[in-house]
Wavefront OBJ file of the C-alpha trace (Angstrom):
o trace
v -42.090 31.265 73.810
v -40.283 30.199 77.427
v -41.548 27.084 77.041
v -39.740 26.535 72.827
v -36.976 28.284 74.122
v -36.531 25.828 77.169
v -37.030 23.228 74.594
v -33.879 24.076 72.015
v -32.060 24.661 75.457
v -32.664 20.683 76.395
v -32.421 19.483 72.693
v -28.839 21.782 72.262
v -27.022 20.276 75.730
v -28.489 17.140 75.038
v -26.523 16.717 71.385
v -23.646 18.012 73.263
v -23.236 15.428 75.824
v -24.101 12.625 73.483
v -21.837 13.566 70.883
v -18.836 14.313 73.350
v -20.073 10.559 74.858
v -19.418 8.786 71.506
v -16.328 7.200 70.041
v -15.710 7.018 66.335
v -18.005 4.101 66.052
v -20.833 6.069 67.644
v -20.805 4.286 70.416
v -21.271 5.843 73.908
v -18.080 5.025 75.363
v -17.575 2.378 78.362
v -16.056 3.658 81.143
v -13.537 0.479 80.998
v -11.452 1.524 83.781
v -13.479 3.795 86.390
v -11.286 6.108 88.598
v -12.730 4.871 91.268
v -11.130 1.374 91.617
v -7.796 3.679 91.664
v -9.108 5.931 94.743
v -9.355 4.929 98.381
v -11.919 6.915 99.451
v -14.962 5.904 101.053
v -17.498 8.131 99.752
v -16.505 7.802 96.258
v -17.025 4.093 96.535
v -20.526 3.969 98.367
v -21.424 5.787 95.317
v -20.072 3.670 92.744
v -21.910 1.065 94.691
v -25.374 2.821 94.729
v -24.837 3.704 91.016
v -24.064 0.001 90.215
v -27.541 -1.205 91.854
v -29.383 2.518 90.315
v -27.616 2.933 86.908
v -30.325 5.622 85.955
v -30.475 7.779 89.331
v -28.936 11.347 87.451
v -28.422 12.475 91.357
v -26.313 10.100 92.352
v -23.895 10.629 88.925
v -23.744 14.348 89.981
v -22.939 13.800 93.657
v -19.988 11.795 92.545
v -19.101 14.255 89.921
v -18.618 16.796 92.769
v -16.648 14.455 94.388
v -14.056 14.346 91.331
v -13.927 17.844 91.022
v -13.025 18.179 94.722
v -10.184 15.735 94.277
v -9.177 17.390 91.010
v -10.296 14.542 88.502
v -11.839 16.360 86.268
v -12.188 13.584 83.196
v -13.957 11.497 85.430
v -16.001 14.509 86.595
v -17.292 15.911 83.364
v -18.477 12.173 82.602
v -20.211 11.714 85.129
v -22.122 15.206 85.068
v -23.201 14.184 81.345
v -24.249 11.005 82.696
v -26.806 12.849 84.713
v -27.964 15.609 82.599
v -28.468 12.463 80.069
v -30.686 10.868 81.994
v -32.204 14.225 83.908
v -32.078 18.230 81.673
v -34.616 19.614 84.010
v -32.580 20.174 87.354
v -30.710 23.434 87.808
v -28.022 22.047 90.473
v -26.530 19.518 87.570
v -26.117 22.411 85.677
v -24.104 24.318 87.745
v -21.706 21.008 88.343
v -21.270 21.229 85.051
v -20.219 25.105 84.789
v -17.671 23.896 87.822
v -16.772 21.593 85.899
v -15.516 23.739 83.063
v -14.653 26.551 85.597
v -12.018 24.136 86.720
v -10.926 23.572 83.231
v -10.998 27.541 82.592
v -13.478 27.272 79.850
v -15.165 30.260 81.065
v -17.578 30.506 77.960
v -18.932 27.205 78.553
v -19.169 27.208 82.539
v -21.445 30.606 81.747
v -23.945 28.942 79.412
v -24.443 26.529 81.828
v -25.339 28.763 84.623
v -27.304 30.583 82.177
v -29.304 27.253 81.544
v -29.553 27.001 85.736
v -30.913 30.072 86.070
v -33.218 29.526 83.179
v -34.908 26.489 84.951
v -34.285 28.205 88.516
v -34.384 32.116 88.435
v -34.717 31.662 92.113
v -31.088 30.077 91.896
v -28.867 32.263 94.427
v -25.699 29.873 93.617
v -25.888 30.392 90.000
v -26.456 34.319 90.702
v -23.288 34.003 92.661
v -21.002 31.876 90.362
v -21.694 33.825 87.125
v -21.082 36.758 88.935
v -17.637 35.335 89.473
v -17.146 34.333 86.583
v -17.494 38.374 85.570
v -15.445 39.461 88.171
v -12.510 37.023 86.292
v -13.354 38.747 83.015
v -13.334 42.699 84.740
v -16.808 42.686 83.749
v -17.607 44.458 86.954
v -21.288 45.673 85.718
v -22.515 42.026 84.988
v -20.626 40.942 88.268
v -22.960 43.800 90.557
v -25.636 43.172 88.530
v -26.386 39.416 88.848
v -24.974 39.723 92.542
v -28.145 41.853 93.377
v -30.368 39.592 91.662
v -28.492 37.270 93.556
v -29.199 38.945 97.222
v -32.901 40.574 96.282
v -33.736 36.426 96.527
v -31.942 36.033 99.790
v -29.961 38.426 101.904
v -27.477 36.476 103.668
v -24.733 35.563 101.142
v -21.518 36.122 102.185
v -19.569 35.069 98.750
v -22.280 38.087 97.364
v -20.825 40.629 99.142
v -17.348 39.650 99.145
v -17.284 39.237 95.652
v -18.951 43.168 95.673
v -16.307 44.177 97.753
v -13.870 42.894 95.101
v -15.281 44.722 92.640
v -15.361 48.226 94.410
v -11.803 47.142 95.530
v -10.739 46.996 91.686
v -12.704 50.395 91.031
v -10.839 52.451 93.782
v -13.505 52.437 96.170
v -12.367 51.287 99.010
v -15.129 52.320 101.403
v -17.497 50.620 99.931
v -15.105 47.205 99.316
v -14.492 47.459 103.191
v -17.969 47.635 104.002
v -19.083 44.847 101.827
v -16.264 42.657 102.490
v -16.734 43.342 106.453
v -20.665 42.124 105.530
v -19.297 39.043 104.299
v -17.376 38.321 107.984
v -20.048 39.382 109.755
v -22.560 37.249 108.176
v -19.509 34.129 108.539
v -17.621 35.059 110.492
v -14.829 32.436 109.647
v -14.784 33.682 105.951
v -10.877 32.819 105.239
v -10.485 35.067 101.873
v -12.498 38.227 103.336
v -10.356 38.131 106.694
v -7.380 37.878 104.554
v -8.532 40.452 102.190
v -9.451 43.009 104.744
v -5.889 42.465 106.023
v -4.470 43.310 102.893
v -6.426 46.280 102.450
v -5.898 47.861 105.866
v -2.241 46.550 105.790
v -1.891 49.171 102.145
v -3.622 51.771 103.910
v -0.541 51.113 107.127
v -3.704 50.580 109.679
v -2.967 48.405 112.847
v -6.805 47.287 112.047
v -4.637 44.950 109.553
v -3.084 42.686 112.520
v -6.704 41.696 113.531
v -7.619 40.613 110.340
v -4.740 38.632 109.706
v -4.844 37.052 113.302
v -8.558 36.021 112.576
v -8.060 34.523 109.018
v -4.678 32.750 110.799
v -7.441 31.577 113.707
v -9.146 29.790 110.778
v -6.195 28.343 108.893
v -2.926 28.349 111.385
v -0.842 27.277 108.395
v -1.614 29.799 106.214
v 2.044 30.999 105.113
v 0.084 33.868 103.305
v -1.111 35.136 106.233
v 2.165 34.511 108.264
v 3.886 36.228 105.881
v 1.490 39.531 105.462
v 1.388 39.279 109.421
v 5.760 39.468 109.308
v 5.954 42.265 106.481
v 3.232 44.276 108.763
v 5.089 44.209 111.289
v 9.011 44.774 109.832
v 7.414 47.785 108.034
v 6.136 49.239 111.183
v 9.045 48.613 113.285
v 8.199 45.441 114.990
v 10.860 43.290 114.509
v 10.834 40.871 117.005
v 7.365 39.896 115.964
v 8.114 39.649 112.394
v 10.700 37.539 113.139
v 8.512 35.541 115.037
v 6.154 35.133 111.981
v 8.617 34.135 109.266
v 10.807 31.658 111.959
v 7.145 30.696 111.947
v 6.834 29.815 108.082
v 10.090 27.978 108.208
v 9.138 25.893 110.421
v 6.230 24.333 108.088
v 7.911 25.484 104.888
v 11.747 25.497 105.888
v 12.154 26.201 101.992
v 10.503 29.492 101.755
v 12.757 31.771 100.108
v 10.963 34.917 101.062
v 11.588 33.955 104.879
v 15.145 33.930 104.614
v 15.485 36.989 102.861
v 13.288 38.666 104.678
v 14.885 37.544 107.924
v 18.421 38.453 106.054
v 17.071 41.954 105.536
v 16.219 42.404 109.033
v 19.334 41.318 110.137
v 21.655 43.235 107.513
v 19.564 46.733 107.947
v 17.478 46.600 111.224
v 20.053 44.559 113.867
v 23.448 44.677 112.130
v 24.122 41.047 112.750
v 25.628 40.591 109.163
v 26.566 36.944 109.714
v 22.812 35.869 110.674
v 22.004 38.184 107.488
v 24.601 36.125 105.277
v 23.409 32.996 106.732
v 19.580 33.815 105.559
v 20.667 35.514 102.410
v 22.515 31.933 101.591
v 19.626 29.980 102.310
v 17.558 31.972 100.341
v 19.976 31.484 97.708
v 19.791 27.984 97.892
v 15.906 27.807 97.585
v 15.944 29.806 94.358
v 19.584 29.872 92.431
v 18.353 32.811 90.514
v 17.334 35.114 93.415
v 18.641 38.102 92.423
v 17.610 40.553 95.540
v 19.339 37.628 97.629
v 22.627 37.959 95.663
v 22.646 41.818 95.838
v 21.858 41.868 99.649
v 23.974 39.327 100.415
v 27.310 40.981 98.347
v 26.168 43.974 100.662
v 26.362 42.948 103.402
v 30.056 41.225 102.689
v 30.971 44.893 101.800
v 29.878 46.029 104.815
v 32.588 43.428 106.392
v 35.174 44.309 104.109
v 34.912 41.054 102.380
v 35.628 42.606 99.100
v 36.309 39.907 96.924
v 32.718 37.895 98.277
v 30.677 40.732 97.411
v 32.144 41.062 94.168
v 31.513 37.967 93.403
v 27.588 38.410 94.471
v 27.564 41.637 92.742
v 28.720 40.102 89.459
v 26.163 37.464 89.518
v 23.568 39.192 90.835
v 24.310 41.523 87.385
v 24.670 38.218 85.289
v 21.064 37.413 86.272
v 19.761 40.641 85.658
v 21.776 43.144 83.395
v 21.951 46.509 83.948
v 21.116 45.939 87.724
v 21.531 49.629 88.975
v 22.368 48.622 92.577
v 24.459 46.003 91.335
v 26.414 48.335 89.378
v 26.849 50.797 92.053
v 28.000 47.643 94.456
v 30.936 47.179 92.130
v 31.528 50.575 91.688
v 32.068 50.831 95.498
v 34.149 47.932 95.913
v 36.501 49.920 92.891
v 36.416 53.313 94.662
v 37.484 51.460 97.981
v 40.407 49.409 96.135
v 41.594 52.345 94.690
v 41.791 54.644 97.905
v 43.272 51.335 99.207
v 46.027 51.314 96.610
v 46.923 55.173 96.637
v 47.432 54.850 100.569
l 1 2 3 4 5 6 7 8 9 10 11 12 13 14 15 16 17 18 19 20 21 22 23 24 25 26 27 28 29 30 31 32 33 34 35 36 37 38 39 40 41 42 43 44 45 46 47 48 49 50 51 52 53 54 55 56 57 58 59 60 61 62 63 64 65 66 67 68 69 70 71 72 73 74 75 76 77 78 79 80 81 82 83 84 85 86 87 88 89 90 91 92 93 94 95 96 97 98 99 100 101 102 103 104 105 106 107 108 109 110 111 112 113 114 115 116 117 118 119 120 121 122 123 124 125 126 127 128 129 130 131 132 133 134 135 136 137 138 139 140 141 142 143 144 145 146 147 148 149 150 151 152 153 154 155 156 157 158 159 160 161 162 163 164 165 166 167 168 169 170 171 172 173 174 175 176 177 178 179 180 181 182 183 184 185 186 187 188 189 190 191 192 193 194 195 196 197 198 199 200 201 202 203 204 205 206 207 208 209 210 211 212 213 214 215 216 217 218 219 220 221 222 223 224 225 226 227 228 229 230 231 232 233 234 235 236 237 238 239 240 241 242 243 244 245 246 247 248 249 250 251 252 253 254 255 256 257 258 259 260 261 262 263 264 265 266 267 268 269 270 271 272 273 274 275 276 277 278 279 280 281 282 283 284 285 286 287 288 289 290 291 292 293 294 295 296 297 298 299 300 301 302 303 304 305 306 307 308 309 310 311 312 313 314 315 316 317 318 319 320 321 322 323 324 325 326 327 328 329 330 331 332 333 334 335 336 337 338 339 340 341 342 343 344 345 346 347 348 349
């Protein structure tokens, strides 16, 4: 029965790729123009080259495929996968290029049959374990995630993406013990895991635990550009009082994104609420403005802190549009409301 079953599994992809292959004449299409010739990249053309002398090596097809999908060329990709499972049905690994293939095209249903079809020819497979799990976890099927990421780990212990992607799961469910002490697996096992040092930042940054500045410090060790991380590092640190160091962190951000709208409000907001230096807060507020004409926090904040100067007419102004944008802004509202109250006392003096 395995062996019929493998059978209709070969004979099924195998229609697939030649019909998606053909043109209207039913003719497998000539790659008339390969991306290649269009791409400076080294590795990309030894490949071509090796292919040209070895037209029927599948392996070398699905080593440039992966090559595509790193550089985001997915057409060129997906042919060159079907090249190899045309010439080659009977090796999990193409298989799974293919299911990144769709992944990357988010045709979930189709990346999952083919790491079905890998782990049909491999149970042994630990990377097709892993991926459908993920693919799962994207579809809050959290059973079928745990469940192939055991199968997953009873063939090999140390798999770091296994237990982080566990730890994402009990994360989702509320359990945050257990998402801690899977995603903490994950680092231990490598330790310059970018996404479960970030995530274990995030988590301990909710829960307002300094264990959150270590995390973030590690995953910025590993990426020192990360504006992610320099931001979660700056909003640890306002929230808990330590200003000069969240300065520190978004002045940081600017200087590799100097458009970053959530810097300069963020730096506005220190400087309107935490030091009172309302023209550094305008200043930030403005700039944030100009990054994103339809910031609405940035036009309330900033029409506050002109009220707080007395610059009346200003912060009507922001007021107003900061209503225009959104309507029936409550704070807005109140802003203007103020600024009448004051011009009335003003008048009956």
């Amino acid at each position: 029965m395995r062996k019929i079953l493998g059978l209709l599994w070969i004979v099924v992809f195998s229609m697939l790729f030649l019909v998606s292959c053909m043109n209207k004449k039913g003719e497998v299409k000539k790659n008339e123009k390969d991306s290649t010739s269009m791409i400076n990249d080294a590795a990309l053309n030894k490949l071509t080259e090796q292919i040209n002398k070895d037209p029927k090596n599948a392996i070398l097809y699905n080593e440039r495929a992966k090559i595509y999908i790193q550089k985001h060329i997915i057409d060129s990709a997906l042919q060159d996968i079907k090249r190899a499972l045309i010439r080659d049905t009977t090796r999990s690994d193409f298989y799974i290029t293919l299911s990144d293939v769709y992944f990357s095209i988010k045709k979930g249903a189709s990346a999952k049959l083919a790491l079905q079809k890998a782990i049909y020819i491999d149970p042994k497979n630990i990377d097709a374990y892993t991926k459908i799990a993920e693919l799962y976890y994207y579809e809050k099927d959290y059973n079928n995630t745990l469940d192939n990421i055991n199968k997953a780990l009873k063939v090999y212990k140390i798999i770091p993406k296994a237990y982080f992607i566990s730890g994402m799961v009990y994360k989702e469910k509320g359990d945050t013990l257990k998402a801690i002490e899977n995603i903490k697996t994950a680092i231990e096992q490598k330790p310059d895991y970018y996404d479960a040092n970030l995530m274990l930042a995030k988590i301990y940054s909710a829960k307002k635990n300094k264990l959150a500045i270590d995390y973030y410090n590690s995953a910025l060790n590993i990426n020192p550009k990360s504006i992610e991380v320099l931001y979660g590092l700056g909003l640890f640190y306002q929230n808990n009082n330590q200003i000069n160091k969240a300065i520190d962190c978004y002045m940081n951000i600017l200087q590799i994104s100097p458009q970053n709208k959530f810097a300069h409000y963020n730096l506005g907001y220190i400087n309107l609420i935490y030091l009172n230096k309302y023209q550094e807060a305008i200043r930030h507020f403005t700039n944030a403005i100009n990054c994103d004409h339809n910031y609405v926090e940035a036009y309330y904040n900033r029409g506050y802190t002109y009220e707080k100067i007395k610059n009346y007419p200003n912060a009507k102004a922001d007021y107003k549009k900061a209503l225009a944008l959104r309507v029936n802004y409550d704070k807005a509202i109140q802003g203007l409301n103020r600024i009448d109250d004051n011009s009335l006392m003003n008048y009956s003096k």
